[in-house]
N, C-alpha and C positions, 0 to 999 in steps of 0.2 A: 504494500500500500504506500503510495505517496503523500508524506507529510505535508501541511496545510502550507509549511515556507518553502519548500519546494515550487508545491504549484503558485503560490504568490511569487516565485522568481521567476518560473515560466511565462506567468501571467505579463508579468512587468516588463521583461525581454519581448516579448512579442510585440506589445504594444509598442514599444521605445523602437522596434524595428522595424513597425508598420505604421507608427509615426515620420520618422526618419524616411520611408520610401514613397509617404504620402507627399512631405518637404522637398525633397528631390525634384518626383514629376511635375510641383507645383513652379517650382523654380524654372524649370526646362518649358513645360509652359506658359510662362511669364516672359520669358525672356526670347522664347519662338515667338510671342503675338508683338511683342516690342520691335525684333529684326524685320519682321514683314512691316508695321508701321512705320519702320523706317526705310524700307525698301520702298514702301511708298511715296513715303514724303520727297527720297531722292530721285524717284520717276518722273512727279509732278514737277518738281523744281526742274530740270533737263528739260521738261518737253512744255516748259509754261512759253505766253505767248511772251513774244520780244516788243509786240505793239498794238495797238489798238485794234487795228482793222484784223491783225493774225487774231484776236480773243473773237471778235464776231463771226470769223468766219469759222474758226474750230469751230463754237457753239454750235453755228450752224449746221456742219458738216457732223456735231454730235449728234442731233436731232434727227437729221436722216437716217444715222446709223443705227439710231435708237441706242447709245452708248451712255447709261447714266453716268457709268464712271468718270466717264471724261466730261460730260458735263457738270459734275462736282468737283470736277478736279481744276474747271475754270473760274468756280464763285470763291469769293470772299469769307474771311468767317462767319459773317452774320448769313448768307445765303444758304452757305453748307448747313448750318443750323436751322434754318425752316424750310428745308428741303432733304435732311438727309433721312427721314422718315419716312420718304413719299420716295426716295431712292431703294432703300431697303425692302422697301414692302414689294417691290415688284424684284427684286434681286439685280439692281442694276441696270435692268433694260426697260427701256422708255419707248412710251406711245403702241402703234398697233401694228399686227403684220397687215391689216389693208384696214383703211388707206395706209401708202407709207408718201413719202417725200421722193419723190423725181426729181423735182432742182429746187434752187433758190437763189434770193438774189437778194444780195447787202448793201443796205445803202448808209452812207453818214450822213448824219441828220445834224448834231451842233457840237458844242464844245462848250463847257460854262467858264467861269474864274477860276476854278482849281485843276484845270485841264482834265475832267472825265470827260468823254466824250460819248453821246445815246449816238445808235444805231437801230435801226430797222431793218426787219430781215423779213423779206416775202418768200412763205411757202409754197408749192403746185404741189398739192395732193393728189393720186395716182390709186384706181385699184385696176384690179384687170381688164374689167369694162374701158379702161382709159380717165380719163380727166375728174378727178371727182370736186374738190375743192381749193378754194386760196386761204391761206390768214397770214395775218403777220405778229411778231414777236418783236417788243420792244428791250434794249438792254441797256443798261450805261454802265460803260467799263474805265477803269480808271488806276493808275499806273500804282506798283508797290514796290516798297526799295528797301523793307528791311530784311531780306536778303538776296536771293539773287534777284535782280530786277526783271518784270511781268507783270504783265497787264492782267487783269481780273473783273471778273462779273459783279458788279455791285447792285446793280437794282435791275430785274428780270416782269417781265409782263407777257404773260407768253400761257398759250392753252391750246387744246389739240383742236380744239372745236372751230368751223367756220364764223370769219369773221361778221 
């Protein structure tokens, strides 16, 4: 028969051992969602825009592609913030397989005092029938410099629906 401190040592070894492998995987978990965060962050930073007109038209080119990610990857922090919910829920991809976007066409609109500059961007919506609908998306993007410098999405107006 095994004595009661026995099994209290058993007891406490085990634990202290499935504690300790529980610390580990949590560590190595922690530390794998940190390196993809930061693989991210240095994707975004490389491939952000260099200038006004490149932010409108990625966006644009994001919207065709139905590409949320890179359309998050072009907003602002307050945008990623009331959007990254409406990004997730659908897992990244945006809008419908039909209608989908055929072309579009970007225009510059103004410029204010602090050099953000709005754009317009006209949709041709497309399903197999051909021609279905237009709308347009309004953006103002506006330059960032605390690190690498890119331009970004700061105010968005923009819906899948016919204008």
């Amino acid at each position: 028969m095994i004595s009661i401190k026995r099994k209290y040592v058993f007891w406490t070894v085990l634990i202290v051992l499935l504690l300790s492998v529980i610390a580990v995987l949590a560590n190595h978990f922690v530390q794998r969602e940190w390196l993809e965060q930061r693989q991210i962050e240095l994707l975004e930073d490389a491939l952000a825009p260099q200038t006004a007109e490149a932010a409108a038209y990625d966006w644009a080119e994001a919207i065709k592609t139905r590409n949320g990610a890179w359309q998050y990857a072009l907003m602002d922090e307050e945008l990623r913030e009331e959007y990254l919910e409406e990004f997730e829920s659908t897992n990244w991809v945006t809008g419908f397989s039909s209608p989908w976007v055929e072309k579009y066409e970007v225009s510059r609109e103004s410029e204010d005092e602090e050099g953000n500059i709005m754009f317009k961007v006209k949709f041709d919506w497309y399903t197999s029938g051909g021609y279905s609908y237009s709308n347009t998306g309004t953006l103002k993007v506006g330059e960032f410099t605390d690190g690498p410098e890119k331009w970004l999405i700061t105010y968005l107006d923009f819906s899948y629906e016919p204008d």
